[in-house]
N, CA, C and O of each residue as an XYZ file, in Angstrom:
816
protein
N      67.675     -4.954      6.981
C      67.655     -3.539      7.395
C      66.599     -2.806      6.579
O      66.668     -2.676      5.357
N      65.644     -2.349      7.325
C      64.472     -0.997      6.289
C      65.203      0.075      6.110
O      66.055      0.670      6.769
N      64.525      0.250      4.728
C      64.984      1.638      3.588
C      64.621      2.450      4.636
O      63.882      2.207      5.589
N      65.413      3.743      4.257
C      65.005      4.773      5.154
C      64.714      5.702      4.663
O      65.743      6.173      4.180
N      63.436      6.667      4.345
C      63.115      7.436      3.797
C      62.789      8.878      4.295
O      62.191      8.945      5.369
N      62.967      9.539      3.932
C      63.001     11.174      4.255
C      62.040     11.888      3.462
O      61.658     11.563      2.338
N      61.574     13.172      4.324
C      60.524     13.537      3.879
C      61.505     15.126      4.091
O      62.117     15.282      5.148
N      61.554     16.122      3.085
C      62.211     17.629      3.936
C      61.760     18.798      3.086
O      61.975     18.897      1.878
N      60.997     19.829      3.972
C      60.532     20.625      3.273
C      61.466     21.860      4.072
O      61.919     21.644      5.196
N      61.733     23.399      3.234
C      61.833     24.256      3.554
C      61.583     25.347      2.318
O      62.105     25.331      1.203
N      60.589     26.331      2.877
C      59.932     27.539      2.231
C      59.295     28.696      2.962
O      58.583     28.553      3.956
N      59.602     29.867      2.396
C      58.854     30.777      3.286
C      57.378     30.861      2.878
O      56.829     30.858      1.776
N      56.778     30.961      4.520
C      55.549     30.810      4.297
C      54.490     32.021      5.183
O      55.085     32.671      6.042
N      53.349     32.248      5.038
C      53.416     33.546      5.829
C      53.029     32.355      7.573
O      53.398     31.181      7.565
N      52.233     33.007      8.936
C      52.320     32.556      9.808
C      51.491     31.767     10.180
O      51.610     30.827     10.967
N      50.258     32.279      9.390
C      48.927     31.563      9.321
C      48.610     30.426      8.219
O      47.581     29.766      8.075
N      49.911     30.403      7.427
C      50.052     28.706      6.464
C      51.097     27.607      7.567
O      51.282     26.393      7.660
N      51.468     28.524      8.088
C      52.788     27.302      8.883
C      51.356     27.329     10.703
O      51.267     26.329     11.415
N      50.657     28.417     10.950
C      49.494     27.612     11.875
C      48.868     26.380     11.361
O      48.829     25.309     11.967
N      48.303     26.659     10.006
C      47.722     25.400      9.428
C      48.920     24.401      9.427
O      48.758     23.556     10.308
N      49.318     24.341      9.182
C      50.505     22.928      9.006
C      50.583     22.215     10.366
O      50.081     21.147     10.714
N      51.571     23.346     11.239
C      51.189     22.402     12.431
C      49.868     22.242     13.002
O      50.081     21.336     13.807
N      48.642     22.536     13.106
C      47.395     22.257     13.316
C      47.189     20.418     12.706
O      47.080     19.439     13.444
N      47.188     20.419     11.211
C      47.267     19.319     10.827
C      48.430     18.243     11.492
O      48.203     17.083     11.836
N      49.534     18.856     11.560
C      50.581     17.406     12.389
C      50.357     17.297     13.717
O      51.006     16.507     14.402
N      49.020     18.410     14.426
C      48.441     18.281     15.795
C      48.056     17.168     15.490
O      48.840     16.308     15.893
N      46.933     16.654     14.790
C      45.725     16.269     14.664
C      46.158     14.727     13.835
O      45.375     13.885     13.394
N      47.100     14.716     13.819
C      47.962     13.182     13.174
C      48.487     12.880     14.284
O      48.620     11.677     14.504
N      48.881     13.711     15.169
C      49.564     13.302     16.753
C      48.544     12.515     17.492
O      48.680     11.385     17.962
N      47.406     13.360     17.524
C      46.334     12.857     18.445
C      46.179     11.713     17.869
O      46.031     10.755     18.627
N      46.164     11.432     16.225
C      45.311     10.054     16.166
C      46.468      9.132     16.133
O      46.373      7.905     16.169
N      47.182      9.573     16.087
C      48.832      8.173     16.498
C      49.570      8.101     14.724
O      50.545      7.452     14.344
N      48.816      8.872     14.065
C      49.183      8.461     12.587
C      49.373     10.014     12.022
O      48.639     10.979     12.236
N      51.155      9.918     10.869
C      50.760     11.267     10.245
C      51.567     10.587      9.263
O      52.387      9.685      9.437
N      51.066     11.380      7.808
C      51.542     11.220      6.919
C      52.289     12.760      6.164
O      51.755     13.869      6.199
N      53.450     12.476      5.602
C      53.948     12.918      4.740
C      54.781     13.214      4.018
O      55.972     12.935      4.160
N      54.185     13.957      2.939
C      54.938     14.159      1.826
C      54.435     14.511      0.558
O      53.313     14.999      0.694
N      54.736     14.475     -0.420
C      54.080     14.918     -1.629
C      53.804     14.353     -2.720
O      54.757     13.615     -2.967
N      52.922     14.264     -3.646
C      51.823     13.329     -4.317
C      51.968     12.090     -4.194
O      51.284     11.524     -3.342
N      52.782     11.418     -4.904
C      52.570      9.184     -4.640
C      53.789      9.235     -3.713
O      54.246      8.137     -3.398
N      54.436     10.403     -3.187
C      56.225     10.100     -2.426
C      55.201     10.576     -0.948
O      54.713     11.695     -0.795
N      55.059      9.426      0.009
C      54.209      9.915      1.011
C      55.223      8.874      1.599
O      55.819      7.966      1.019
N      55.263      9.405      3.416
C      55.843      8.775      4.437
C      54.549      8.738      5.510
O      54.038      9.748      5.995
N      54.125      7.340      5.778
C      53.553      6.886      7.029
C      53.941      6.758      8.224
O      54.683      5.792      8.408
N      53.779      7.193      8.834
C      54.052      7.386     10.209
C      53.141      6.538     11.511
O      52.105      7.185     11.664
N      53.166      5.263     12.545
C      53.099      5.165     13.077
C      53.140      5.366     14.479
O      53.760      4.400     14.923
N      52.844      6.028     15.307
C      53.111      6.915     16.697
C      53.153      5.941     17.897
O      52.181      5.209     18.081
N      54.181      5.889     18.695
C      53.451      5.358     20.221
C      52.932      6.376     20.946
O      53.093      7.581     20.749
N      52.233      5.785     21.885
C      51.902      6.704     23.269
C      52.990      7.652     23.717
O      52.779      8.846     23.930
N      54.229      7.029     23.857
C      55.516      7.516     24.489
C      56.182      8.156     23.620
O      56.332      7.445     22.626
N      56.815      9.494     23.473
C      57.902      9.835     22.330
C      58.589     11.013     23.240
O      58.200     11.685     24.195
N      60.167     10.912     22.248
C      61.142     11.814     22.841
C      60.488     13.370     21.896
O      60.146     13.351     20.713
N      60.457     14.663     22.864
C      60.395     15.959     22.163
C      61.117     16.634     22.752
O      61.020     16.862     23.958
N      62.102     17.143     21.888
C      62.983     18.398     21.849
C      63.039     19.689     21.094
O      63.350     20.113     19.981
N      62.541     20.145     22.361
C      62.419     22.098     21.373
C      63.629     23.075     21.919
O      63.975     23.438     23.043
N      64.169     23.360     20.403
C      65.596     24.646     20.458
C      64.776     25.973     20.290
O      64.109     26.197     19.279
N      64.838     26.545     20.992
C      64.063     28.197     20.907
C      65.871     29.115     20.436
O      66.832     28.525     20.928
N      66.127     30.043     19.821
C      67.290     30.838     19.572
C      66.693     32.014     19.485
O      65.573     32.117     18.983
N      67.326     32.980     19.932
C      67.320     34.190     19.325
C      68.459     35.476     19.438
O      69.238     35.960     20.259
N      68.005     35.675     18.049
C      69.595     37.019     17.440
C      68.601     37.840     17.469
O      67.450     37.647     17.075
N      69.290     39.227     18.181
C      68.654     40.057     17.833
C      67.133     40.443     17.825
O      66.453     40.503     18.849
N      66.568     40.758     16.268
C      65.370     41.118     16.094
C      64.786     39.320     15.758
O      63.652     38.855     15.645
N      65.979     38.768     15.691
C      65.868     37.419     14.901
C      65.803     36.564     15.092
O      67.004     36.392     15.301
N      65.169     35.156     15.333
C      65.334     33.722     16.169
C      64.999     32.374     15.105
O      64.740     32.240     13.909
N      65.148     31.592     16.148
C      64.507     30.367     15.380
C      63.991     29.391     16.357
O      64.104     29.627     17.560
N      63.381     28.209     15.887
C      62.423     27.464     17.006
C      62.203     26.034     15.756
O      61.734     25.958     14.621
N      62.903     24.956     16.837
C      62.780     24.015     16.391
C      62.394     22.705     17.155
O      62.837     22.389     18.259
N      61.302     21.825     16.233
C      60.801     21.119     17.092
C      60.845     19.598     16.905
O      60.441     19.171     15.823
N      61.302     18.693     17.859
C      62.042     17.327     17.279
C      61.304     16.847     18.167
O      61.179     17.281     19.312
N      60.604     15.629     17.538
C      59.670     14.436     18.025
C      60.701     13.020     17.296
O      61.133     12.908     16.148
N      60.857     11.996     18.600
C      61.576     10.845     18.312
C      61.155      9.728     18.988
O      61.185      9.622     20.214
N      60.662      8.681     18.029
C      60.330      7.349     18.966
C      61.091      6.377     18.014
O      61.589      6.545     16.900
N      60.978      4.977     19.096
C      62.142      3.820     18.736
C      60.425      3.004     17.848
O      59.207      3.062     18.015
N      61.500      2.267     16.844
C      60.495      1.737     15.898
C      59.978      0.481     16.824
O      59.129      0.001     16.073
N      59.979     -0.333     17.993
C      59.775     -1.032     18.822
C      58.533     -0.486     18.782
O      57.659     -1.029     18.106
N      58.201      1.037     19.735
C      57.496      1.055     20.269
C      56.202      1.505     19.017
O      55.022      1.192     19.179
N      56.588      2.090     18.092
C      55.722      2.156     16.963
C      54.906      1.241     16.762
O      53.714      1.207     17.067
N      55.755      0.208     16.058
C      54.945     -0.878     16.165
C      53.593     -1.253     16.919
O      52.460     -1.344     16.447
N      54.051     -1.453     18.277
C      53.301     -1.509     18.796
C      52.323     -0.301     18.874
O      51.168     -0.400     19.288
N      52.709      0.466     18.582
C      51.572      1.814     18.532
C      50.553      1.568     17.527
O      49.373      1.896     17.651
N      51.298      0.702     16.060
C      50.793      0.549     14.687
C      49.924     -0.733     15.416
O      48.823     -0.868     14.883
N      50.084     -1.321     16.087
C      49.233     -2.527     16.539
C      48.020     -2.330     16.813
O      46.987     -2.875     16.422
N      48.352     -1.015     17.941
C      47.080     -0.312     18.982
C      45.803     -0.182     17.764
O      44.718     -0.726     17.558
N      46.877      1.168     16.938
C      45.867      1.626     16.297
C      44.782      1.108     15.118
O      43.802      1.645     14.602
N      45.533     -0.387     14.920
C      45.245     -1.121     13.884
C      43.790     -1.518     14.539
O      42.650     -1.416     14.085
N      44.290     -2.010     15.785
C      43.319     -2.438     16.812
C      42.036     -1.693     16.580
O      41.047     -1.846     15.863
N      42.426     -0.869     17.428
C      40.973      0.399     17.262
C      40.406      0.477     15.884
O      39.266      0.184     15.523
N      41.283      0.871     15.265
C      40.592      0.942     13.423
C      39.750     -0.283     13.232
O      38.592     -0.026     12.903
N      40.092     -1.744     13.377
C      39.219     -2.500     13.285
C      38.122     -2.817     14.029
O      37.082     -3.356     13.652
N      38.662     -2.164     15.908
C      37.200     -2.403     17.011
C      36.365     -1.211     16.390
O      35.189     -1.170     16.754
N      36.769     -0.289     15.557
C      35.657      0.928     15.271
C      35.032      0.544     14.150
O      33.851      0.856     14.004
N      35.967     -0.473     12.795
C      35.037     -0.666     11.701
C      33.917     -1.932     11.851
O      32.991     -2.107     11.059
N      34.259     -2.953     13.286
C      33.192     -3.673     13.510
C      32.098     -3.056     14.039
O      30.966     -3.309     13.626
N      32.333     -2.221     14.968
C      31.330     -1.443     15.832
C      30.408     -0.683     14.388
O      29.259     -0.939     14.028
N      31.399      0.304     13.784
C      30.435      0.257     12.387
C      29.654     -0.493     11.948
O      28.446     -0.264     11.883
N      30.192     -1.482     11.584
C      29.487     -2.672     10.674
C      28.266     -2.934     11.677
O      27.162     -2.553     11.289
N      28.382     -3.687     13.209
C      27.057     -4.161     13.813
C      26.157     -2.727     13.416
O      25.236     -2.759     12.600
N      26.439     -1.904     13.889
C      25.771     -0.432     13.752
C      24.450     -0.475     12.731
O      23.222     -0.542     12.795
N      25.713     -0.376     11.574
C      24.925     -0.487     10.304
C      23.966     -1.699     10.036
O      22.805     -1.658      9.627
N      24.702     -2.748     10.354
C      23.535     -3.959     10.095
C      21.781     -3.998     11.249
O      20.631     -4.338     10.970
N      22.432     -3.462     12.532
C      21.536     -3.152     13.019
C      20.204     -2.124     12.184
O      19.086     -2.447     11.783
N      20.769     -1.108     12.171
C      20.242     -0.201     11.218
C      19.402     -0.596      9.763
O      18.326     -0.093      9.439
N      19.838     -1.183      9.310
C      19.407     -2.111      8.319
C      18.360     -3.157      9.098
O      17.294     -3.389      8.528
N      18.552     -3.604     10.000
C      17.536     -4.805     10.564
C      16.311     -4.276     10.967
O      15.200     -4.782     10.808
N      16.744     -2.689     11.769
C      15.617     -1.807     11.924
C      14.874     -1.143     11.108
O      13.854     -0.545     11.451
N      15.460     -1.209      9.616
C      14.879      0.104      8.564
C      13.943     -2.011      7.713
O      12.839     -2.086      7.174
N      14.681     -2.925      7.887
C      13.759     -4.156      7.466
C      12.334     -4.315      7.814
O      11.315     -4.513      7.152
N      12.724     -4.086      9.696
C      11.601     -4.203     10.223
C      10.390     -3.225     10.120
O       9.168     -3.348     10.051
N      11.296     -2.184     10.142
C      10.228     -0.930      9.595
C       8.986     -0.785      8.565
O       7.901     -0.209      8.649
N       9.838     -1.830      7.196
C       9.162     -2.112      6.443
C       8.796     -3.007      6.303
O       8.198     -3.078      5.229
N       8.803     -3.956      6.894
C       7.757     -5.059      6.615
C       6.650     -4.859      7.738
O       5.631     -5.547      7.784
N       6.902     -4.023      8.480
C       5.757     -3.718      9.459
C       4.532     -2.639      8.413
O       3.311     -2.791      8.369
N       5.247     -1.735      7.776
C       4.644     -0.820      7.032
C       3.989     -1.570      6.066
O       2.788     -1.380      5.877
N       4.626     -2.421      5.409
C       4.172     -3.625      4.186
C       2.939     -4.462      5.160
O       1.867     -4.072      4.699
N       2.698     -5.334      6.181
C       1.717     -5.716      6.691
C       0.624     -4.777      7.065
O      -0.563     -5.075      6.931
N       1.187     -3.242      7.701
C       0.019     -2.809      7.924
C      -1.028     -2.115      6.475
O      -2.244     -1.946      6.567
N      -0.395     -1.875      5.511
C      -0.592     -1.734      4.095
C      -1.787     -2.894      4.041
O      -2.993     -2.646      4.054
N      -1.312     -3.930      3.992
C      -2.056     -5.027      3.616
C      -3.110     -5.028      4.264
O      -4.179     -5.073      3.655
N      -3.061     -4.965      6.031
C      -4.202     -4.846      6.482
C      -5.209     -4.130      6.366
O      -6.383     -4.401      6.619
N      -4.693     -3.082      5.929
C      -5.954     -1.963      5.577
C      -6.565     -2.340      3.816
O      -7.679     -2.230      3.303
N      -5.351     -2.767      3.333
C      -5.932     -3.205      2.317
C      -7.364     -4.248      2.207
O      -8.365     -4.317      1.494
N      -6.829     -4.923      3.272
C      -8.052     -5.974      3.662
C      -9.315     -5.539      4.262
O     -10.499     -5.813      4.066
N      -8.613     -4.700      5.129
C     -10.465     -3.928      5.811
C     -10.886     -3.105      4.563
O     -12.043     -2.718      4.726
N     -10.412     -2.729      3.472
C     -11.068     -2.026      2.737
C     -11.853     -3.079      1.588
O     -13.021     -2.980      1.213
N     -11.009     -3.937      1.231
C     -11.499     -5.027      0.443
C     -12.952     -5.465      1.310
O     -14.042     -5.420      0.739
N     -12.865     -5.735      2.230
C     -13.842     -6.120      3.613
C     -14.974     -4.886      3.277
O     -16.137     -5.197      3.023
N     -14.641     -3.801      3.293
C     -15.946     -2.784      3.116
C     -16.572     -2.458      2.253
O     -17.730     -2.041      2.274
N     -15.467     -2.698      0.866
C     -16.067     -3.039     -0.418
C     -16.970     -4.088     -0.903
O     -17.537     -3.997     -1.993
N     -17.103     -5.028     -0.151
C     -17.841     -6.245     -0.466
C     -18.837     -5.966      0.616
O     -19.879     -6.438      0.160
N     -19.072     -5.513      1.677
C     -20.065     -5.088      2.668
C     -20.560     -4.133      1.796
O     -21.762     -4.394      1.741
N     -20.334     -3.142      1.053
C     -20.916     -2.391      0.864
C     -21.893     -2.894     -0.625
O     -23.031     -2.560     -0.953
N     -20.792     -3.918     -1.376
C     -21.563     -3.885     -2.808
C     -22.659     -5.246     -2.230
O     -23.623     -5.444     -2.969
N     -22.586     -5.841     -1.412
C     -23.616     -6.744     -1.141
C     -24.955     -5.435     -0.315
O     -26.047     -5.245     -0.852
N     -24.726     -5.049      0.384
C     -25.224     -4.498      0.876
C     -26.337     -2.924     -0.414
O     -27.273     -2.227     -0.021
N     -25.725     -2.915     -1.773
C     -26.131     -2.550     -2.633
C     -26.710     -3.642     -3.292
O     -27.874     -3.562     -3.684
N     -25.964     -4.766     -3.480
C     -26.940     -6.142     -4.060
C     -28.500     -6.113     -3.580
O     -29.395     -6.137     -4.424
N     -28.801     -6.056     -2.070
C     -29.407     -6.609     -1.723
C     -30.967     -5.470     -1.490
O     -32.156     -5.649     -1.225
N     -30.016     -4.230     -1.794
C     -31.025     -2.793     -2.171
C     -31.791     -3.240     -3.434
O     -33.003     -3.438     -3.517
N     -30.943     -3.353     -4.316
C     -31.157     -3.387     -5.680
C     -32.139     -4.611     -5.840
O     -33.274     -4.196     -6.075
N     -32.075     -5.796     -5.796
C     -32.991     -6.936     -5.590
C     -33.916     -6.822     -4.500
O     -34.677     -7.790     -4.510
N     -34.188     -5.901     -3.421
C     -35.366     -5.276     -2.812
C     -35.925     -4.569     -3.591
O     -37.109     -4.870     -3.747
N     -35.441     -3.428     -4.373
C     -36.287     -2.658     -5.420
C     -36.803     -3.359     -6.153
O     -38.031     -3.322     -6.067
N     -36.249     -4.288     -7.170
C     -36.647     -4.970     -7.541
C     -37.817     -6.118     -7.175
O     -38.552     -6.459     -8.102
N     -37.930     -6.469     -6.410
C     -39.154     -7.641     -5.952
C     -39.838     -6.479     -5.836
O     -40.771     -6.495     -6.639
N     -39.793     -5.111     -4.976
C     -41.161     -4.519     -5.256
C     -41.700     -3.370     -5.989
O     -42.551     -2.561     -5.619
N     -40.833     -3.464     -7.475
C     -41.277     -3.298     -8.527
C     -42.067     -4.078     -9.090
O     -43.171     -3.661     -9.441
N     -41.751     -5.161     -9.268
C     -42.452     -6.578     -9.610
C     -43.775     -6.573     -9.011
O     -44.787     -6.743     -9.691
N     -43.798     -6.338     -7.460
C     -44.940     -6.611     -7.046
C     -45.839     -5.514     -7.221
O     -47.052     -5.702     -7.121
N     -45.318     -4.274     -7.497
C     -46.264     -2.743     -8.001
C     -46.851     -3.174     -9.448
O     -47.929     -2.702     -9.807
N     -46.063     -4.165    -10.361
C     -46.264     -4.331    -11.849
C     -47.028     -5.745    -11.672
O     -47.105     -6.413    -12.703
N     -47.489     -6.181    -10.734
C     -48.025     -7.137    -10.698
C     -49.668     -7.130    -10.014
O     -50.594     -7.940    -10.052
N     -49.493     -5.877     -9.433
C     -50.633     -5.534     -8.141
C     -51.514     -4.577     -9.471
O     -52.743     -4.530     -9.438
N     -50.742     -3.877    -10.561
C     -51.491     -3.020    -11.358
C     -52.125     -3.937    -12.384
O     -53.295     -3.993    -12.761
N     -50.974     -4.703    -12.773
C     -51.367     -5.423    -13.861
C     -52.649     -6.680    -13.924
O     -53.175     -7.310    -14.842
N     -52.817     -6.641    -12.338
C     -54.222     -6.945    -12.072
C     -55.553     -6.493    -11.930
O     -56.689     -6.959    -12.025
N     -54.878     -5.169    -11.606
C     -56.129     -3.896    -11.176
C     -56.681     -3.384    -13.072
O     -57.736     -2.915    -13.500
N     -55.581     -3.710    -13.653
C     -55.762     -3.973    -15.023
C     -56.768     -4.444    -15.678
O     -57.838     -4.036    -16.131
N     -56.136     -5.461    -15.618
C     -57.401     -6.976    -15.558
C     -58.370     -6.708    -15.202
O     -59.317     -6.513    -15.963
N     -58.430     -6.620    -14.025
C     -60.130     -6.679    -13.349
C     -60.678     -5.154    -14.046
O     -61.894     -5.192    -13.857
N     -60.385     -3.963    -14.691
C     -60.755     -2.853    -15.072
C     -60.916     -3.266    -16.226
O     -61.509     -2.483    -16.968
N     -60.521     -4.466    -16.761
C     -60.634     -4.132    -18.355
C     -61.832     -5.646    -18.497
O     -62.561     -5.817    -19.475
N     -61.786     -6.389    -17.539
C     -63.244     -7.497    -17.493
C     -64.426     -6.734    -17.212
O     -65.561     -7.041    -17.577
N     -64.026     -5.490    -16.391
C     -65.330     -4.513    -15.730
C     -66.203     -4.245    -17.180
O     -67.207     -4.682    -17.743
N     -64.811     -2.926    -17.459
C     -65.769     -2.666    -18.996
C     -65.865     -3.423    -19.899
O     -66.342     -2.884    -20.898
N     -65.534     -4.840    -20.055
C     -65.996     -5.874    -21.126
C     -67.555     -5.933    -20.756
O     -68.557     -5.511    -21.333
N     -67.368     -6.568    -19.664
C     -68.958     -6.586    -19.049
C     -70.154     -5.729    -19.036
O     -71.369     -5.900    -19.132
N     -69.334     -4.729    -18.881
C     -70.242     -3.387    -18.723
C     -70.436     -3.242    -20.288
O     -71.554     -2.785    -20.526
N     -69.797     -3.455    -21.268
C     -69.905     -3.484    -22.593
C     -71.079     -4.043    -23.106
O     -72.006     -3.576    -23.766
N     -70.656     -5.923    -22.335
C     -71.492     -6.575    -23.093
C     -72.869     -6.132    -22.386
O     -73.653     -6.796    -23.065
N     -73.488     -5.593    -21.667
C     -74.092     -5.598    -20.396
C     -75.210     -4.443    -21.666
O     -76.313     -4.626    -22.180
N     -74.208     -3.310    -21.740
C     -75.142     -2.559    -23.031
C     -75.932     -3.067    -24.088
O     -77.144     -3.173    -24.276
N     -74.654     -3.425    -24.888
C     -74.907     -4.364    -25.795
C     -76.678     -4.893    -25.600
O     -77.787     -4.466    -25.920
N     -76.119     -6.022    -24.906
C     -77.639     -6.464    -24.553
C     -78.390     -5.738    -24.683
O     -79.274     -6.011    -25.495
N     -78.446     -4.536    -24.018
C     -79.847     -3.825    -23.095
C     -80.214     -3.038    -24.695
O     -81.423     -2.880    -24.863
N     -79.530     -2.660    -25.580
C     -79.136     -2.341    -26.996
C     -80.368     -2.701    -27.743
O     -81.229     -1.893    -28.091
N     -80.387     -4.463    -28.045
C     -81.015     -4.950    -28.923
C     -82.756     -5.518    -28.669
O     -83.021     -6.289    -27.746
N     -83.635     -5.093    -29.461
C     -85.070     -5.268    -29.525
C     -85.244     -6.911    -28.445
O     -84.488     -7.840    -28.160
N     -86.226     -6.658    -28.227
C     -86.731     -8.282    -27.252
C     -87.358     -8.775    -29.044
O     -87.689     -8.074    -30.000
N     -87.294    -10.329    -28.844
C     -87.865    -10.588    -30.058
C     -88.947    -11.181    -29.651
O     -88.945    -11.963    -28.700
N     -90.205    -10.808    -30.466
C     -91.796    -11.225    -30.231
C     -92.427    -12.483    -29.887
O     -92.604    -13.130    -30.919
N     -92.771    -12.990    -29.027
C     -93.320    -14.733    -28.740
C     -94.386    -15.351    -29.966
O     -95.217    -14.909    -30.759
N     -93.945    -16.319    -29.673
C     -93.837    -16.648    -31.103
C     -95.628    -17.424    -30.784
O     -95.841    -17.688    -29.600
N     -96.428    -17.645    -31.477
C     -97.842    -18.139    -31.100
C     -97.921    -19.424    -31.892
O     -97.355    -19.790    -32.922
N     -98.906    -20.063    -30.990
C     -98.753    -21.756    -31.403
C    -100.143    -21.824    -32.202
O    -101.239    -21.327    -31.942
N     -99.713    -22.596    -33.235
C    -100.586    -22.739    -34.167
C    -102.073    -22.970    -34.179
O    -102.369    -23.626    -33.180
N    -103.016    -22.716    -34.842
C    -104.629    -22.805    -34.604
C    -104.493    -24.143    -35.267
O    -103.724    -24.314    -36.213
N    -105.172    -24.993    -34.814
C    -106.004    -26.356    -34.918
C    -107.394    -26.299    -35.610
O    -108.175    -25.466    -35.149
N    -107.763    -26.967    -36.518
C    -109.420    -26.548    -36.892
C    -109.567    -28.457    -36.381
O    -108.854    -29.458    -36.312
N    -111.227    -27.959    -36.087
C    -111.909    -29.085    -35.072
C    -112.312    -29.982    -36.326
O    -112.790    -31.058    -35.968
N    -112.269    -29.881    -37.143
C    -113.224    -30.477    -38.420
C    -112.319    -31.339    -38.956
O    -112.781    -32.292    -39.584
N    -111.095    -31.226    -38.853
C    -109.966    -31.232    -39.725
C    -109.419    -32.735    -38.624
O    -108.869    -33.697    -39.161
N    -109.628    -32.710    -37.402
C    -109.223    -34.210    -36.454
C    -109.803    -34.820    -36.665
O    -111.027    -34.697    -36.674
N    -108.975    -36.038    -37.012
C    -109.417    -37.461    -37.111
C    -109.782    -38.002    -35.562
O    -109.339    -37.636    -34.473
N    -110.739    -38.990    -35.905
C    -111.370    -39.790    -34.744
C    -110.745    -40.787    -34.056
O    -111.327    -41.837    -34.329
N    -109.981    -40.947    -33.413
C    -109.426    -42.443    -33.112
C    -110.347    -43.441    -33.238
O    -111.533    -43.266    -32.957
N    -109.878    -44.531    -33.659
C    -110.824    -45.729    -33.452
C    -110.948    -46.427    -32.586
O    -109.885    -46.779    -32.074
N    -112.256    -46.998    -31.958
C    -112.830    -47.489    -30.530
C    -112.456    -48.903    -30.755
O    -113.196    -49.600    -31.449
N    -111.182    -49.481    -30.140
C    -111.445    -51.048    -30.061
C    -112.830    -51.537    -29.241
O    -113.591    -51.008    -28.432
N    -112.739    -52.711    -29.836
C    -114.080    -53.299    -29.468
C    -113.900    -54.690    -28.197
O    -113.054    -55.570    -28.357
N    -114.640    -54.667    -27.246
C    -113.750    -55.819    -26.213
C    -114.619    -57.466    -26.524
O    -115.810    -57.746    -26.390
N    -113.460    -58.312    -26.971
C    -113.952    -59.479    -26.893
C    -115.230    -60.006    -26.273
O    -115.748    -59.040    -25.714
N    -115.707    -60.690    -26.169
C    -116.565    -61.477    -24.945
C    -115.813    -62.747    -24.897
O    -115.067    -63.108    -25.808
N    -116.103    -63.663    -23.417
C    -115.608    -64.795    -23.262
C    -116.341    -65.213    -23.338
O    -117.309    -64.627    -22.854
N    -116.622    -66.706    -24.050
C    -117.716    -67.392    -23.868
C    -117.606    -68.759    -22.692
O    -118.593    -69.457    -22.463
């Protein structure tokens, strides 16, 4: 046999604390579940679809009363506690896919965001190296025709500085005295010897 537990309140209250009250045991009706009672002393309540309600309306005088009795067989509770168990769990799966969905979509989100990141990362890496080759190849153009300006002078050089050597020595020359021809010596006639006359055999 189950304990049987009781829940019983009575206090005056003004009309708009006892609206709120029943508002709240509306709203435990609708969802098939009400609880109560007061701090850890709480009564759960299971609802069926089906229940007995009996309302006493009285009135004295200026004076009345109004009472309102809801009754179901614990059979059908049960099964009410089944329903709702039901639903509570078809709503916390429906949650759950929900959420995991949600999650699969906020994954995809980002790894789409993470690849396209990368890709641009890459076309930029890509334009950075287009661009510093593309400065390489400035820079080693300046270069060869620097070289060839320091090479085209450094000849014009040369040939300017053989000019005025030449032209130097060229003075120079024109500079110094002719030197006098030199005269070939006088001979006295008195002073030559005679060669001597061979004399020719005879044959006999």
């Amino acid at each position: 046999m189950s304990k049987t537990e009781v829940f019983h309140y009575k206090g005056r209250e003004s009309l708009d604390s006892v609206f709120n009250y029943l508002s709240l045991l509306s709203k435990g009706l609708k969802q098939r579940q009400l609880s109560l009672g007061k701090n850890d002393k709480m009564i759960n309540f299971a609802l069926p679809d089906d229940v007995e309600l009996h309302i006493d309306a009285t009135q004295q005088g200026a004076g009345g009363s109004l009472t309102i009795e809801i009754n179901w067989a614990q059979e059908k509770a049960t099964k009410a506690a089944k329903v709702v168990s039901k639903k509570v769990a078809k709503s916390a799966k429906s949650a759950e896919k929900k959420a995991e969905k949600e999650q699969k979509k906020q994954i995809k989100t980002q790894q789409s965001a993470a690849e396209k990141a990368q890709k641009d990362k890459k076309k930029d890496n890509k334009k950075d190296k287009k661009s510093a080759s593309a400065s390489k190849k400035m820079q080693q153009q300046a270069k060869k025709e620097s070289q060839s300006k320091t090479k085209v002078t450094n000849k014009v050089l040369k040939s300017e500085i053989k000019k005025a050597q030449s032209a130097e020595k060229a003075k120079k020359a024109s500079a110094k005295p002719k030197p006098k021809p030199k005269l070939a010596p006088k001979v006295s006639t008195q002073s030559r010897a005679k060669a001597p006359v061979k004399k020719k055999k005879s044959i006999s």
